[in-house]
N, C-alpha and C positions, 0 to 999 in steps of 0.2 A: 220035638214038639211039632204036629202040623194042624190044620187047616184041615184036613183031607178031601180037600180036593175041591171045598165047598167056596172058595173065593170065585177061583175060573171058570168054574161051573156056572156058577151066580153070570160072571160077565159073559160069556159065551151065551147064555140065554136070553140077552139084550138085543141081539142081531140077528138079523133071519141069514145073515154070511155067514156058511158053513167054516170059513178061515177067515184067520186073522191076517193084515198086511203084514207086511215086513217091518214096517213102521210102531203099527199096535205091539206086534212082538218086542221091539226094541224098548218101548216105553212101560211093559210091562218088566223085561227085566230089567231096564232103568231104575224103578222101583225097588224091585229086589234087591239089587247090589248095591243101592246107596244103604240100604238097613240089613245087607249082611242076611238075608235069608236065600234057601234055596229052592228051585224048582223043581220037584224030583214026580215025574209022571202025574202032571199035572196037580199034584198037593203042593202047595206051598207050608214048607218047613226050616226050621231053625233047632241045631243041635245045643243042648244042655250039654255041661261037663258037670255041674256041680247044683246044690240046689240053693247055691248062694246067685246063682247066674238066672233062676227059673224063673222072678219076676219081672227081669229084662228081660228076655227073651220074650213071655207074653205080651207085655209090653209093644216088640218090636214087631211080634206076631199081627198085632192088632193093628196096630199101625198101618204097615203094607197090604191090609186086608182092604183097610179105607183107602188109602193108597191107590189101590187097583179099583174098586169100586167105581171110586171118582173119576177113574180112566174112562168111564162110558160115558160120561159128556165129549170126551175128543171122540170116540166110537159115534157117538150120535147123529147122526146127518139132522142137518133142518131140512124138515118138510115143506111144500110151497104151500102158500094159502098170504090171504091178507090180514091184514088184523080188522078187519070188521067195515 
């Protein structure tokens, strides 16, 4: 089951940085490996055995999707300005 591609696509379009730190990297497969999904050319996927397992796995699918999502608030630099 994947994602195809459409999570890191998504966050990679939040930054006009063509790469990610070493950092970003780290905490994106931080993500991944606490919920057991994998990164495989930029899809994010989790393997079915059974279709007793396919509601978890969605489940987990979805999760690490928000997951990384949420990762572009640390991606986000504050801009300067004042508040009024």
């Amino acid at each position: 089951m994947s994602d195809l591609g459409e999570t890191l696509s998504w966050l990679r379009m939040q930054s006009v940085a063509r790469k990610w730190t070493i950092k970003q990297k780290q905490l994106v497969n931080d993500v991944c490996v606490t919920l057991g999904i994998e990164q495989f050319r930029g899809m994010l996927q989790v393997r079915v055995r059974s279709d007793a397992e396919s509601a978890a796995a969605v489940m987990r699918l979805g999760q690490v999707a928000v997951r990384v999502a949420d990762l572009w608030f640390t991606f986000h630099t504050r801009r300067g300005g004042g508040d009024g």
